[in-house]
C-alpha positions as CSV (number, residue, x, y, z in Angstrom):
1,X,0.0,0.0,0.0
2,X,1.5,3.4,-1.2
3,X,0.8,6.4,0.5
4,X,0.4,10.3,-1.1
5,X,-0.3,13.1,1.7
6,X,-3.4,15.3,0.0
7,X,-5.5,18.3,1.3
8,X,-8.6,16.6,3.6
9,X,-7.5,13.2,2.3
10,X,-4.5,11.7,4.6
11,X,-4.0,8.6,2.7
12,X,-4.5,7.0,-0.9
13,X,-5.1,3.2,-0.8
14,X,-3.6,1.8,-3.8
15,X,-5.3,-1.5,-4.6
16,X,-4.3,-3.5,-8.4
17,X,-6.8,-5.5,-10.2
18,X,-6.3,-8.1,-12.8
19,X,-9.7,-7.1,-14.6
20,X,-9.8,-3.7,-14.3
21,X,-9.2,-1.5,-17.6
22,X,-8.5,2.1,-16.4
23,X,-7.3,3.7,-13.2
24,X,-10.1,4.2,-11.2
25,X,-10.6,7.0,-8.1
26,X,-13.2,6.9,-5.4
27,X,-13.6,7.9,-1.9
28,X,-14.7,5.7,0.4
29,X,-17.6,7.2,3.3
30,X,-14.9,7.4,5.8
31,X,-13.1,10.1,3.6
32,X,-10.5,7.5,2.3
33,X,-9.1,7.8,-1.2
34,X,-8.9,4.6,-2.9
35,X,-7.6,3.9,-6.8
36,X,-7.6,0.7,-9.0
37,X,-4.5,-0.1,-10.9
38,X,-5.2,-2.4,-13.9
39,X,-3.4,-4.9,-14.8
40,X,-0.6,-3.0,-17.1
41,X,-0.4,0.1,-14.4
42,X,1.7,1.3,-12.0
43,X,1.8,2.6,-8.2
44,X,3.6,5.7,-9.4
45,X,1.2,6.5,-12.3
46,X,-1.8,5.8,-10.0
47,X,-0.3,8.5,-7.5
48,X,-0.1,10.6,-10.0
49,X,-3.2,10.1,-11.0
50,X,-5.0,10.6,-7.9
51,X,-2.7,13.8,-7.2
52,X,-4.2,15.4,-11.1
53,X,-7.4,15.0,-8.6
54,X,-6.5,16.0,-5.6
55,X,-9.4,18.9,-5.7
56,X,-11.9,16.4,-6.9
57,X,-10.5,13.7,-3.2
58,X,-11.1,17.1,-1.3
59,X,-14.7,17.4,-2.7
60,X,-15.6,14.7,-2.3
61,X,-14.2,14.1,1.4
62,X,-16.1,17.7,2.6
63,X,-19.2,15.5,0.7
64,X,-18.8,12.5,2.9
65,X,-19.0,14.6,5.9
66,X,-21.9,17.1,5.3
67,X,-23.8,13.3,4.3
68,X,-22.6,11.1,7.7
69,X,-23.7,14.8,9.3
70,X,-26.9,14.4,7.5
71,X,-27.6,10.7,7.7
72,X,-25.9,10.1,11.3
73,X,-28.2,7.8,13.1
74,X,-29.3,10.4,16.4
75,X,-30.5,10.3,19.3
76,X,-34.2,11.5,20.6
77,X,-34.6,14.7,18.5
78,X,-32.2,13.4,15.5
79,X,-34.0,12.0,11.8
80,X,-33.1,8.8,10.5
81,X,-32.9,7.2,7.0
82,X,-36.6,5.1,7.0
83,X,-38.2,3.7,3.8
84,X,-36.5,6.5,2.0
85,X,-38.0,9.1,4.1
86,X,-36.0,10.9,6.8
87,X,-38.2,10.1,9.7
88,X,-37.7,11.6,13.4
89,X,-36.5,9.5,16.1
90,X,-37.7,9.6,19.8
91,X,-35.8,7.3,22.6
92,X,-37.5,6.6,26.0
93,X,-36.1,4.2,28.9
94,X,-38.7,1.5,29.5
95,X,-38.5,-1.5,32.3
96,X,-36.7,-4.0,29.7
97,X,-34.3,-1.2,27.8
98,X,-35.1,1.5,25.6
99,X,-38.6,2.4,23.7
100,X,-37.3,3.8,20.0
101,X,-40.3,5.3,17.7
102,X,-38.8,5.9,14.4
103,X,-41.8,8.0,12.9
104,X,-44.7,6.1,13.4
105,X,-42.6,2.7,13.5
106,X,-42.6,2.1,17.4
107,X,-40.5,-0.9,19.0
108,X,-38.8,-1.8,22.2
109,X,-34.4,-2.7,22.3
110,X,-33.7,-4.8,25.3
111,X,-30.2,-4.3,27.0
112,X,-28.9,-1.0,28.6
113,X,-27.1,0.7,25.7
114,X,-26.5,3.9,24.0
115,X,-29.6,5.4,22.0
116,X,-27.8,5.7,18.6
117,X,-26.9,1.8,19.0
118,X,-30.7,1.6,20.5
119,X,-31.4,3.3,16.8
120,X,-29.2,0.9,14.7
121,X,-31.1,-2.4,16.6
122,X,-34.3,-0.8,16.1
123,X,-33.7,-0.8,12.2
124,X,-31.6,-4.0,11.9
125,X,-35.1,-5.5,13.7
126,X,-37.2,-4.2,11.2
127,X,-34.8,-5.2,8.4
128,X,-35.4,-9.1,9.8
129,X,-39.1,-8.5,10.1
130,X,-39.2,-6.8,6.7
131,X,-36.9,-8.0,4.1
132,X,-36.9,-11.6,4.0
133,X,-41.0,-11.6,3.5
134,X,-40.2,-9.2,0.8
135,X,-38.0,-11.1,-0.9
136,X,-39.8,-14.7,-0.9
137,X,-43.0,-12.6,-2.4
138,X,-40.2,-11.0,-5.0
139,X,-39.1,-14.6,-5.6
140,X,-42.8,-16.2,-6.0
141,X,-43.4,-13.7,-8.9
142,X,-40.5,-15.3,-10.8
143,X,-40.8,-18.8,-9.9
144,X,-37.9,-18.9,-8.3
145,X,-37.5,-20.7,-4.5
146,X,-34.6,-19.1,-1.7
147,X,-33.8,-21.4,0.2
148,X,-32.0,-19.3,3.0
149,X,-32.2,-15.6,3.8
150,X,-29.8,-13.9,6.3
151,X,-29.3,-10.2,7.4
152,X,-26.4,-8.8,8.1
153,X,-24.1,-5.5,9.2
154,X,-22.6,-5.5,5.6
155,X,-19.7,-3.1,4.6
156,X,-19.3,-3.1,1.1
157,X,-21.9,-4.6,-0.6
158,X,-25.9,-4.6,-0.2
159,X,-26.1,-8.4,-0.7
160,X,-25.1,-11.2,-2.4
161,X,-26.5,-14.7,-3.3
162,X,-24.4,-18.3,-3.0
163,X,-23.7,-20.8,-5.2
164,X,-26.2,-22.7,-2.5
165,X,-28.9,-20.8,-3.2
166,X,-28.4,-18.7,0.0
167,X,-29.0,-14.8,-0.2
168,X,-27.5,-12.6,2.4
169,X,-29.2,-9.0,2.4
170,X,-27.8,-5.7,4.2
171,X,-30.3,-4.6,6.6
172,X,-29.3,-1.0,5.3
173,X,-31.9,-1.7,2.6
174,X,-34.5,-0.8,5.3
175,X,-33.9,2.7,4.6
176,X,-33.7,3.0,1.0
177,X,-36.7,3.7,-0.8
178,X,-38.8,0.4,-1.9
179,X,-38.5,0.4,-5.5
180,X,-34.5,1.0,-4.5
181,X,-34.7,-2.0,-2.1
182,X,-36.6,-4.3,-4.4
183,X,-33.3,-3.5,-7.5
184,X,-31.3,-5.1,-4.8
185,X,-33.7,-7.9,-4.0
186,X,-34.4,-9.1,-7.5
187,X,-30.7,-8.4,-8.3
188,X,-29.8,-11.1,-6.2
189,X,-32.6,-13.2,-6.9
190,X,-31.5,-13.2,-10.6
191,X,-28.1,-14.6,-9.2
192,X,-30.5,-18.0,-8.8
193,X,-30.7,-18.3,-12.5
194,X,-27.4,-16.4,-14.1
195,X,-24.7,-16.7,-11.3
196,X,-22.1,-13.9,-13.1
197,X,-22.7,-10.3,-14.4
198,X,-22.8,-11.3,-18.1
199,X,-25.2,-9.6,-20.6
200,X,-27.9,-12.2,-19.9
201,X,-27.9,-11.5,-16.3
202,X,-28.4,-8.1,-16.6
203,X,-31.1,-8.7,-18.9
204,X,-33.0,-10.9,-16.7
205,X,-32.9,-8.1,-14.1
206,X,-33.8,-5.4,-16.6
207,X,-37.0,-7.5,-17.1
208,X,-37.7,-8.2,-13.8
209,X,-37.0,-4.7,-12.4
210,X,-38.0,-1.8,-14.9
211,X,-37.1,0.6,-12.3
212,X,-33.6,-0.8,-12.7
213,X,-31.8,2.7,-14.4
214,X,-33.6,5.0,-11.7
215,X,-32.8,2.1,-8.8
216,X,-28.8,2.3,-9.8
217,X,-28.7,6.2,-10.2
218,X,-30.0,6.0,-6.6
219,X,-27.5,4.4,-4.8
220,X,-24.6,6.1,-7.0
221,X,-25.8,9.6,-5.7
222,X,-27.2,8.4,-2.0
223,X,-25.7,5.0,-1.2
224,X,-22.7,6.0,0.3
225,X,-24.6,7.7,3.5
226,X,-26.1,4.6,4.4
227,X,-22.3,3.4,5.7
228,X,-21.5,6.2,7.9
């Protein structure tokens, strides 16, 4: 890992590809710059390259904050990330932990804890209630069967389907909008009949989910606040 010192970007992680064509620059939600060296590139022209956009990194970085600002999950008087709709959050004690109403979503977190983790738990358990229903209807449409559904505190992805048939989802999906969350659902679900990214994959998801241009222009622009 190479290091280049930039303004409001400490650090670029360097990270080579085999499959990659082109030298590619993002920065991740914790204000990390990361860049992609293909195959026939270099560490030196890849710090170069990330130095020609070193005021692009900064931009972006100031971006990343203003969002985890925006999108932080808070405490009683805080909004949260709900369905797509920034909802308010109110936090109470009650005699087995803390009472969490998330807009008109109203649910009790056992355990003594903090009231953003109180927040977090209240969504993951919503995410479990929610998602894996919403996905066996998803799959009943298209004749297709799951045969296991997890949820999980994902990091870089917002799901991903086994070669056993088993679909892991990020309960982060809980707060997208639904036509958002059902891209990711019936992009994994197509995994049960084309197990790559080819063409025909893509086209089976295109049929299944015509909101599939608007779903993926959503998550470039918003995704990234869902991690901080």
């Amino acid at each position: 890992m190479a290091q280049l010192r930039l303004p409001f970007a400490e650090r670029i992680v360097l990270v080579r590809n085999r499959r990659a064509r082109r030298y590619i620059l993002r920065v991740d939600p914790d204000g990390t710059a990361r860049v992609t060296i293909p195959r026939w590139g270099s560490k030196r022209e890849a710090l170069q390259f990330a130095e020609r956009h070193a005021a692009w990194i900064a931009h972006e970085r100031r971006a990343c904050l203003e969002r985890a600002s925006a999108n932080r999950v808070s405490p009683a008087g805080g909004y949260v990330l709900l369905h797509g709709v920034r909802v308010p959050v109110a936090c109470r004690s009650c005699d087995t932990g803390i009472h969490v109403r998330l807009g008109v979503v109203e649910l009790e977190v056992a355990g003594d804890t903090e009231l953003s983790e109180a927040v977090r738990r209240g969504l993951r358990a919503l995410a479990l209630a929610e998602l894996p229903d919403r996905l066996q209807e998803l799959a009943a449409v298209h004749g297709l069967s799951v045969e296991r559904v997890s949820i999980r505190d994902q990091r870089t992805r917002w799901g991903s389907c086994g070669a056993n048939g088993h679909i892991t989802l990020n309960w982060r999906l809980i707060q997208m909008p639904p036509f958002v969350r059902d891209y990711v659902l019936l992009h994994e679900l197509m995994h049960l009949i084309e197990p790559n990214h080819s063409r025909r994959f893509w086209r089976h998801v295109a049929s299944a989910c015509p909101s599939l241009h608007e779903a993926r222009a959503w998550l470039r622009r918003e995704g990234r606040r869902l991690w901080s």
